[in-house]
C-alpha positions as CSV (number, residue, x, y, z in Angstrom):
1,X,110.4,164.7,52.0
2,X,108.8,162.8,55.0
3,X,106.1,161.3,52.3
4,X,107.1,159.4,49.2
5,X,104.2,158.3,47.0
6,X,105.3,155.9,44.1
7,X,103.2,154.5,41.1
8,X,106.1,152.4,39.0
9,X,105.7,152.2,35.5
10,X,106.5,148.3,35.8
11,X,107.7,146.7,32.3
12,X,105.7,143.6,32.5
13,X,106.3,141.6,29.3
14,X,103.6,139.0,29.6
15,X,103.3,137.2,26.0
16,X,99.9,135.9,27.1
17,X,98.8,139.4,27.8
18,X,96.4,141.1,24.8
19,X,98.8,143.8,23.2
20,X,95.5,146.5,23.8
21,X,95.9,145.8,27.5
22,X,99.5,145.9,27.8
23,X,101.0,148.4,29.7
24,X,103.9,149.0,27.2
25,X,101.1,150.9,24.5
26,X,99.7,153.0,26.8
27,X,103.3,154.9,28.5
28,X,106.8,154.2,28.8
29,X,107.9,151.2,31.0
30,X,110.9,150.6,33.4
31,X,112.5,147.0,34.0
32,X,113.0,146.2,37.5
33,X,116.7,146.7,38.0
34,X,116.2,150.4,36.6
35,X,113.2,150.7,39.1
36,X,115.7,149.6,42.0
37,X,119.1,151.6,40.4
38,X,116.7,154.8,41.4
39,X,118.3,154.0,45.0
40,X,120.3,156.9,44.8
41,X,117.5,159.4,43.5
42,X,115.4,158.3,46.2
43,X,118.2,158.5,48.8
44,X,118.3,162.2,48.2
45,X,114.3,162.9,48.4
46,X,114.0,161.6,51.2
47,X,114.2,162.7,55.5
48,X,115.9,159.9,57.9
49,X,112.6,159.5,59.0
50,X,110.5,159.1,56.2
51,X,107.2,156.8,54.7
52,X,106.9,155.3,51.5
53,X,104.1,154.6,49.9
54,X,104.7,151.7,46.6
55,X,102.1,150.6,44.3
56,X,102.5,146.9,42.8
57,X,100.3,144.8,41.2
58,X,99.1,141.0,42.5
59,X,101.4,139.7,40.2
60,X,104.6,142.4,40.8
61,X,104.1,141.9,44.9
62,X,107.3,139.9,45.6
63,X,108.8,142.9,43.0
64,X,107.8,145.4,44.6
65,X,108.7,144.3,48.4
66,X,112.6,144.2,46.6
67,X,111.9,147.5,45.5
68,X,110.7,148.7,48.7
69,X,113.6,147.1,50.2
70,X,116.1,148.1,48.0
71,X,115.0,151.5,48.1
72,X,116.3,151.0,52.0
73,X,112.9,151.1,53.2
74,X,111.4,148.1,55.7
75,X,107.9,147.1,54.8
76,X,105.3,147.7,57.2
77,X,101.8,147.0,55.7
78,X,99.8,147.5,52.8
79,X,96.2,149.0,51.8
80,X,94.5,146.6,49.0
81,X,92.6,148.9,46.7
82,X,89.6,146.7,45.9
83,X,88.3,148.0,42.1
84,X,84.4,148.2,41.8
85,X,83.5,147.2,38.4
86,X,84.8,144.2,35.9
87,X,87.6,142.5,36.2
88,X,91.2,142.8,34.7
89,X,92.8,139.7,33.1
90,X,95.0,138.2,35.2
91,X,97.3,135.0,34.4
92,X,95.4,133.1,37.2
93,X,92.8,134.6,38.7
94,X,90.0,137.9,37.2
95,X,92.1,140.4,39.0
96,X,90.2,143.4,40.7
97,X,92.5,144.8,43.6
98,X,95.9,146.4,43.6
99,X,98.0,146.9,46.5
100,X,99.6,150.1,48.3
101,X,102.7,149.0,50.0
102,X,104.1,151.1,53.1
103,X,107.5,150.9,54.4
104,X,109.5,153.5,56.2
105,X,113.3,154.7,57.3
106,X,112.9,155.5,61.0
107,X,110.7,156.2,63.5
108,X,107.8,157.8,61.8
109,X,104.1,157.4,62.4
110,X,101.3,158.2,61.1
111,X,98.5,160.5,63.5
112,X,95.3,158.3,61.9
113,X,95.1,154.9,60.4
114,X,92.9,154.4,57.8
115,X,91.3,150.6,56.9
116,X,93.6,148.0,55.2
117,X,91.1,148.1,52.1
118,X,89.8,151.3,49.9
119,X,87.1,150.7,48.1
120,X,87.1,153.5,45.4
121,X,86.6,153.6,41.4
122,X,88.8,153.2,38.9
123,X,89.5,155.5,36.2
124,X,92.2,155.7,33.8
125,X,94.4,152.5,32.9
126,X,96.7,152.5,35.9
127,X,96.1,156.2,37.1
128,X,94.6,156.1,41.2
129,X,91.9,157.6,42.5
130,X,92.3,161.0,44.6
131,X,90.9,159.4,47.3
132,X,94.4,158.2,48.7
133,X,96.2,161.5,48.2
134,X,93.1,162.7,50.8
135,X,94.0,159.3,53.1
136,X,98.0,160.1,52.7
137,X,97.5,163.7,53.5
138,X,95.2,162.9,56.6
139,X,98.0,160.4,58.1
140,X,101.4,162.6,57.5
141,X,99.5,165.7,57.5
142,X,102.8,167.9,58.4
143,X,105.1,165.9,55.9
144,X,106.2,167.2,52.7
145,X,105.2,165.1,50.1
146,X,106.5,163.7,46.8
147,X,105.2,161.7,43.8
148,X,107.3,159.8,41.8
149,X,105.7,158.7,38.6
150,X,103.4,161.2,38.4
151,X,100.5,161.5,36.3
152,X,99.4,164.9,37.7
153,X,99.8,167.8,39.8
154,X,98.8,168.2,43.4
155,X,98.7,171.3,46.1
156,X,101.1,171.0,48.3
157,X,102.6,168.1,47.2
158,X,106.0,168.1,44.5
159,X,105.3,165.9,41.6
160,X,108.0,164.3,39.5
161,X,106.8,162.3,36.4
162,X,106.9,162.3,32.3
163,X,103.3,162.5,32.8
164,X,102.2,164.9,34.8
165,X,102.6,168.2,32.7
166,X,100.1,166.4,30.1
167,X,97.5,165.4,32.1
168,X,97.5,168.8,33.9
169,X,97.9,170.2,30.6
């Protein structure tokens, strides 16, 4: 694949976090050091030259540029995905943005760049709008694509996820 597209379920085990908002009720959860032993999987996905797209939170950022990294991709930007609507709880701040890393493995660029912040709704807990499989599509549009985490099913694009049977169900 020439496009990987990755939502992590990130384990985040924050006592101070209300047990209906934790991420742990809703789906199963991955530590960070199982996140970055996926090495190997990933290694296999993708082409020499290849783009990856990784979710984090504001509070999983530093995690998830070690991810990125250890995945043996170098970080190149992000998109911040600014949420309309209330606020999240946050340890410090009333979160409302989460941020779409992109690194890459060799020379590959993308034929249109879209702004460094989406403004889209939310929907689901953690599921993303469609909006950025449209914005992906339009930059690598002659890359094959995968989702890792998946929640659901897309043309043209290979999904891998616990989830993405059900909510295409």
């Amino acid at each position: 694949f020439g496009v990987i597209y990755a939502d992590p379920p990130w384990e985040y085990g924050n006592p101070f976090c209300s047990p209906r908002l934790k991420a742990e009720q809703r789906y199963p959860t991955m530590s960070l050091p199982k996140i970055i032993e996926m090495r190997a999987e990933v290694d296999e996905l993708c082409l020499d030259e290849c783009v990856l797209f990784l979710w984090t939170t504001n509070a999983f950022l530093v995690k998830g540029l070690q991810v990125l990294s250890s995945w043996g991709f170098d970080y190149h930007s992000s998109i911040i995905w600014d949420k309309p609507g209330n606020a999240n709880e946050g340890t410090y701040t009333r979160v409302k943005h989460e941020i779409l890393l992109i690194g890459n493995r060799g020379k590959v660029y993308p034929v249109w760049k879209p702004h460094s912040v989406a403004n889209w709704k939310k929907s689901l807990h953690s599921q993303k709008p469609g909006e950025f499989y449209t914005m992906i599509e339009k930059m690598f549009p002659d890359c094959a694509k995968v989702e890792l985490f998946a929640r659901n099913t897309r043309p043209k694009w290979t999904s891998w996820g616990n989830q993405a049977e059900v909510q295409n169900a």
